[in-house]
C-alpha positions as CSV (number, residue, x, y, z in Angstrom):
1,X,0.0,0.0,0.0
2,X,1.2,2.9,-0.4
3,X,1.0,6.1,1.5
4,X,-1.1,7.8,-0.6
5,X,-3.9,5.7,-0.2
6,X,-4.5,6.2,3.6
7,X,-7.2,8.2,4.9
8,X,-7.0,8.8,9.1
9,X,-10.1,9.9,10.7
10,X,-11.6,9.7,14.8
11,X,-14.2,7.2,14.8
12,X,-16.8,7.8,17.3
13,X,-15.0,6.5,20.2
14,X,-12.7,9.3,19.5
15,X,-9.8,6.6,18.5
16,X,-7.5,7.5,16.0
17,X,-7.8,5.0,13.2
18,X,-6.6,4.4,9.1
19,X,-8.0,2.9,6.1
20,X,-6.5,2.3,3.2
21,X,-8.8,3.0,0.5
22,X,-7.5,1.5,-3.1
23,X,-8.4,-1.8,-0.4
24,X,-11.5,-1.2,-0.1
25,X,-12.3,0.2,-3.9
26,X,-10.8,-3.6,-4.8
27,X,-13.0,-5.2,-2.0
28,X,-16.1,-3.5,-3.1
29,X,-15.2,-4.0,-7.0
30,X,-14.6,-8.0,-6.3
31,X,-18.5,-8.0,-4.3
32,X,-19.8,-6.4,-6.7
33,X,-18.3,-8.2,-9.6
34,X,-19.8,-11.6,-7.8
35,X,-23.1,-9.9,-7.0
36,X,-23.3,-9.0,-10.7
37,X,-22.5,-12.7,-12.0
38,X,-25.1,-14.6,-9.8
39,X,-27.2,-12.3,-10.8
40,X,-26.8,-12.8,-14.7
41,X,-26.3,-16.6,-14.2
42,X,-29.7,-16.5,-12.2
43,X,-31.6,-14.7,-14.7
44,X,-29.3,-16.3,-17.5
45,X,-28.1,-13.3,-18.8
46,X,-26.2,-13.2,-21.9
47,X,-23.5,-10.3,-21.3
48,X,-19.5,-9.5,-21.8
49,X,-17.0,-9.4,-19.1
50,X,-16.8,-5.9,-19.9
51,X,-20.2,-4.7,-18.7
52,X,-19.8,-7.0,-15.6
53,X,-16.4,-5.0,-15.0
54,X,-18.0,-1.4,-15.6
55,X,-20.7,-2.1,-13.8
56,X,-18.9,-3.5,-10.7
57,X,-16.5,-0.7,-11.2
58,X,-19.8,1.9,-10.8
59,X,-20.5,0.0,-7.8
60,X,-17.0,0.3,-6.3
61,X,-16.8,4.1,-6.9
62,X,-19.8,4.0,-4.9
63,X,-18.2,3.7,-1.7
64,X,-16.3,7.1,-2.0
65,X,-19.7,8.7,-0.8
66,X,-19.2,7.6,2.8
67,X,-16.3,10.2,3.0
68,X,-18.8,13.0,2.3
69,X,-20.7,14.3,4.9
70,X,-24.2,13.2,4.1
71,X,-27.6,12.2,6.2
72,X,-28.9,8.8,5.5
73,X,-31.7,9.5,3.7
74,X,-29.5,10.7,0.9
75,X,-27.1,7.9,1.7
76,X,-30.2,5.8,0.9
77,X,-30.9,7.4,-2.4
78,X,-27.3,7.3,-3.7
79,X,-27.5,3.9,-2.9
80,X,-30.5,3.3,-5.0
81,X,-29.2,5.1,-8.1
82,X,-26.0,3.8,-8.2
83,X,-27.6,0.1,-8.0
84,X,-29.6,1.2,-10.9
85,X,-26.8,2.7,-12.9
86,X,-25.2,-0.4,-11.9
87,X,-28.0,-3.1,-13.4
88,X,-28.5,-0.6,-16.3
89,X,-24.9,-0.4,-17.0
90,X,-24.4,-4.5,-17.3
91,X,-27.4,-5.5,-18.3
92,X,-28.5,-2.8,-20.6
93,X,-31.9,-1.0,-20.7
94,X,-34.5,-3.3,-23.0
95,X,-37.8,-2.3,-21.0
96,X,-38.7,-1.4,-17.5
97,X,-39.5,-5.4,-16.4
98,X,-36.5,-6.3,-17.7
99,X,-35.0,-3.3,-15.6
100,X,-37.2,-4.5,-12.2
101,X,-36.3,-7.8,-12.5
102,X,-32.6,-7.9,-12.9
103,X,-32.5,-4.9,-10.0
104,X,-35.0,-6.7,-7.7
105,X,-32.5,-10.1,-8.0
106,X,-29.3,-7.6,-7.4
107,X,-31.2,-6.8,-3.9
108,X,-32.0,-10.7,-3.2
109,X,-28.7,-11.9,-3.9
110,X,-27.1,-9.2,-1.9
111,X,-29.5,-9.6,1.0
112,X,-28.5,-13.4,0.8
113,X,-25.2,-13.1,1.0
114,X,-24.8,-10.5,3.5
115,X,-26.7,-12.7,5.6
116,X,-24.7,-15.3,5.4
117,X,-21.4,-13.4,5.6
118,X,-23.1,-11.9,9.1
119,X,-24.3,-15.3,10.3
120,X,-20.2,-16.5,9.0
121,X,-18.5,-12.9,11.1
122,X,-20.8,-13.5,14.5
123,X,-19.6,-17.3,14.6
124,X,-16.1,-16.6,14.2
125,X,-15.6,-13.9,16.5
126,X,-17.0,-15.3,19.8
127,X,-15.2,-17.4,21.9
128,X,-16.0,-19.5,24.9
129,X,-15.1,-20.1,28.3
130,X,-17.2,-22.5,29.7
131,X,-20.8,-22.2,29.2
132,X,-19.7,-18.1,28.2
133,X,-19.6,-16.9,24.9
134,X,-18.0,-13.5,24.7
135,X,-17.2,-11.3,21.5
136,X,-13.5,-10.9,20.9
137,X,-14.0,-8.1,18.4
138,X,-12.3,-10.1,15.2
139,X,-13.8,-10.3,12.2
140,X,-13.6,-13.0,9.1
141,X,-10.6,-11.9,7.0
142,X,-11.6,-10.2,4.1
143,X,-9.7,-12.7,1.7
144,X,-11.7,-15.6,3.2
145,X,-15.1,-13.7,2.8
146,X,-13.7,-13.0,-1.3
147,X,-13.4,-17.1,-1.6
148,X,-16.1,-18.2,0.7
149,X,-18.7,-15.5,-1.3
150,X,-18.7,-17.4,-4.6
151,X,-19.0,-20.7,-3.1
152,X,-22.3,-19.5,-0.9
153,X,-24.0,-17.9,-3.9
154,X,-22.8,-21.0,-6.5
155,X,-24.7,-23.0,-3.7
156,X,-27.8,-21.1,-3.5
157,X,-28.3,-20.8,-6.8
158,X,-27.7,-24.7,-7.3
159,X,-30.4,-25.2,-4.7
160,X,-32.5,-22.5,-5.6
161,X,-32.7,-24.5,-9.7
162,X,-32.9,-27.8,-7.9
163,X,-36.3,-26.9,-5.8
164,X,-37.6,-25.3,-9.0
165,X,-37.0,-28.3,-10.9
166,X,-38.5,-30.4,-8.5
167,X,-41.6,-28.7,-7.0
168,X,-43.0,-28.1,-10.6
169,X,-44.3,-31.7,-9.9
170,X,-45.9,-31.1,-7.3
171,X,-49.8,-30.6,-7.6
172,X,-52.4,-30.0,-4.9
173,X,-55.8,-32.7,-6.0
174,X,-58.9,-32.7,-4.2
175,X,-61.1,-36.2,-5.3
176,X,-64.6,-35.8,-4.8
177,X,-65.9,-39.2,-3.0
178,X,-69.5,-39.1,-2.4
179,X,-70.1,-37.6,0.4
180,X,-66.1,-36.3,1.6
181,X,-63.9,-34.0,0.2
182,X,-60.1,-35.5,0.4
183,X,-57.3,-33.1,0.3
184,X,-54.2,-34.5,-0.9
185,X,-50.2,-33.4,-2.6
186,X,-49.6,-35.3,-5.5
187,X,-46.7,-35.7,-7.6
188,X,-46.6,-35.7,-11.5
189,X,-45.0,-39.1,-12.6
190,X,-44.1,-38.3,-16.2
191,X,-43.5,-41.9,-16.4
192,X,-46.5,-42.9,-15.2
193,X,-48.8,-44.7,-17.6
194,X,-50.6,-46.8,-15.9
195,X,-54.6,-47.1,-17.7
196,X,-57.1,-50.0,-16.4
197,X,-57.0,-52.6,-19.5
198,X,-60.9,-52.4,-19.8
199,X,-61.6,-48.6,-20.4
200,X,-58.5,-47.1,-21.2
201,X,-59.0,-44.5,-18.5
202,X,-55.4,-42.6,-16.5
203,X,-55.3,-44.2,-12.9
204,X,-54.3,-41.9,-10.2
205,X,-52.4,-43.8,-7.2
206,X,-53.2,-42.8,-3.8
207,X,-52.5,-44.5,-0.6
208,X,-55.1,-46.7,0.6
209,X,-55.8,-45.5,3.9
210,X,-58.2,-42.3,2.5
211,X,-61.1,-44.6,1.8
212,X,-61.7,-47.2,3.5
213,X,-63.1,-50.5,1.9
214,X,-66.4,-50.8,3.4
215,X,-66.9,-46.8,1.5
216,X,-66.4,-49.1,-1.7
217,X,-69.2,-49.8,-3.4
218,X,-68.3,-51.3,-6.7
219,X,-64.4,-51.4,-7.7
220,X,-62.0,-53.4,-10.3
221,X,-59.3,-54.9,-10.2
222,X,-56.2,-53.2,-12.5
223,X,-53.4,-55.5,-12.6
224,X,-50.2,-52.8,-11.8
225,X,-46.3,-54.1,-12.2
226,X,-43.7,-52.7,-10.4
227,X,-40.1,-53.3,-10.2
228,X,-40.0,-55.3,-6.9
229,X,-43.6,-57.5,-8.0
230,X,-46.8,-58.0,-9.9
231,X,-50.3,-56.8,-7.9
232,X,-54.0,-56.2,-8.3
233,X,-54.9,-52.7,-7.7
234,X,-58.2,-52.0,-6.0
235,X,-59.8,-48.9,-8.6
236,X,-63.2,-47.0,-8.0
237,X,-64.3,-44.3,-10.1
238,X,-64.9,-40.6,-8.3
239,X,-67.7,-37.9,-8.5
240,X,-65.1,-35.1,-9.9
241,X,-61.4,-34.3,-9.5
242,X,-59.3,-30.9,-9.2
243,X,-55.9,-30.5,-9.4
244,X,-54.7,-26.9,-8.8
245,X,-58.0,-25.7,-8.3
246,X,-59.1,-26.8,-12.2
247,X,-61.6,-29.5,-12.5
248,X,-60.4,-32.4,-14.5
249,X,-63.1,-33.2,-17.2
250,X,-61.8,-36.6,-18.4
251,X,-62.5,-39.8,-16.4
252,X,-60.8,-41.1,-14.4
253,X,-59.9,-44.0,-12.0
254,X,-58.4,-43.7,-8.3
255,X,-56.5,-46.7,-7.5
256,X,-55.6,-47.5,-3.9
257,X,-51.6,-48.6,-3.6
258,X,-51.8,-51.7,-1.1
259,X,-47.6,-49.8,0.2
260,X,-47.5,-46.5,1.4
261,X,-46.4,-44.3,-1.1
262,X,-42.8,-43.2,-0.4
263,X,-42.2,-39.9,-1.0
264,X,-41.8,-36.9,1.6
265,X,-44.9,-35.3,1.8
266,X,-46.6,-37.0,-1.1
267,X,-49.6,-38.6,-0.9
268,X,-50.4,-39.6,-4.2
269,X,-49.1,-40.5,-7.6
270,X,-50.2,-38.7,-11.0
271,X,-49.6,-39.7,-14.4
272,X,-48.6,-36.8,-17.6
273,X,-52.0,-38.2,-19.5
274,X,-54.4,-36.4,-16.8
275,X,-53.3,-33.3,-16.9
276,X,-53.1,-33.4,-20.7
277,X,-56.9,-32.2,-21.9
C-alpha cells in the first residue's frame, strides 16, 4: 500500500484509526463483480466481461460517498441510483420489467449473502469459556469472505434451480368421493402410464388408507407391475377431480396402492395423460 492511499479519521469513540482506501475500492469492486455474476447466471443473462467489470467498477466508486458528509436519507438514495446505474450499466436497458427484475434479483442476492457473511462474522468472533460466549471483536478476513462468497452464492443458486425443478411436480388434488372431500399433494410421474386394461381410463395412485373398503361400493381390479412385484390394484371411479384448483373433465380412476407411497410429503401418484386435456 502505499502512503497515498490512507485516509485517518476519529471514529466515534474518538480513537485514531486508518484505512486504506485502493483496499476497499478492490473489496467492493470483487463484491460487486460476484453480485453481478449470480445475478446474470440466475436470470441467464447473456452479457461480456466488460459490462460485468464497468458495472462492478460503478458499484465500487460507490463507496467514496461515505467520505462526504451526508444524512442517510441521501445515503439511501445514492444507494438506489448507483444500483440502478449499476443493473442498467451490465445488463443494458431493454424495458422497464427487464429493468425491475434484474434490480429486484441484485437486492436478493445481496440480502442473501450478507446474511450469510453476518451469520459467518458472528460465529467466528465469539469465543467461549465455559458455558460463556463473549465477542473478541475479530472479524472473518476479508480474503476468506472473497473465496467463501462465490461458493455461498454457487450453492444457492444450485439449490435454488434444484427446488424449482423439483416442486414443478408437485400438484395439490382434491377427489370428490360421495359424500367427503379429500385433500391430498400429488406428484406428477411423467412416467406414469398406468390405464385399467378395460376402459383405457389414467389411474391416479393414492394410498389406501383415505377410503376405506367398506366406503367401496363397486371397484375393479387393475393388474399394476412394479419393479419389486406383480399386484392387483383395487380402482373406484370418483364424483369429480381438481388439481390446482381446475376441475379435471376426463374420467378417471383412483386406484388404492396396497404400500404407502414413499415420498416426503406425497400422498399420491399422477400420471402426464391427466393433466393433458
Amino acid at each position: 500500500m502505499t502512503e497515498i492511499s490512507v485516509l485517518f479519521f476519529y471514529n466515534k469513540t474518538g480513537d485514531f484509526m486508518k484505512i486504506y482506501i485502493d483496499l476497499i475500492l478492490l473489496l467492493n469492486f470483487l463484491f460487486d463483480f460476484i453480485l453481478l455474476l449470480a445475478v446474470s447466471i440466475t436470470l441467464k443473462r447473456n452479457i461480456k466481461i466488460i459490462r460485468l467489470i464497468l458495472g462492478s467498477l460503478i458499484g465500487s466508486l460507490s463507496i467514496l460517498i461515505l467520505f462526504i458528509s451526508i444524512n442517510n436519507i441521501e445515503l439511501f438514495i445514492f444507494k438506489i441510483i448507483i444500483s440502478i446505474i449499476m443493473t442498467i450499466i451490465t445488463f443494458r436497458y431493454k424495458n422497464i420489467k427487464y429493468t425491475i427484475k434484474n434490480l429486484l434479483y441484485l437486492y436478493m442476492i445481496s440480502i442473501i449473502l450478507g446474511g450469510f457473511l453476518y451469520m459467518l462474522n458472528i460465529e467466528f468472533s465469539y469465543k467461549k469459556e465455559g458455558i460463556i460466549f463473549y465477542h473478541n471483536g475479530l472479524s472473518i478476513n476479508f480474503v476468506l469472505l472473497i473465496i467463501i462468497s462465490p461458493i455461498i452464492l454457487y450453492l444457492y443458486i444450485k439449490q435454488t434451480k434444484e427446488l424449482k425443478n423439483s416442486y414443478s411436480y408437485y400438484h395439490k388434488i382434491d377427489i370428490y368421493y360421495k359424500d367427503k372431500i379429500i385433500k391430498l399433494n400429488s406428484y406428477l410421474d411423467t412416467g406414469n402410464r398406468l390405464k385399467d386394461p378395460y376402459m383405457g381410463l389414467p389411474i391416479i395412485v393414492i394410498n389406501k388408507n383415505y377410503i376405506e373398503e367398506k366406503e367401496m361400493d363397486n371397484y375393479i381390479l387393475v393388474p399394476m407391475d412394479t419393479i419389486s412385484d406383480h399386484s392387483l390394484l383395487k380402482c373406484i371411479k370418483p364424483d369429480k377431480i381438481n388439481i390446482d384448483g381446475k376441475e379435471i373433465k376426463k374420467n378417471v380412476l383412483i386406484g388404492l396402492s396396497p404400500k404407502k407411497i414413499q415420498m416426503e410429503g406425497i400422498d399420491c401418484i399422477i400420471g402426464q395423460t391427466i393433466l393433458e386435456e
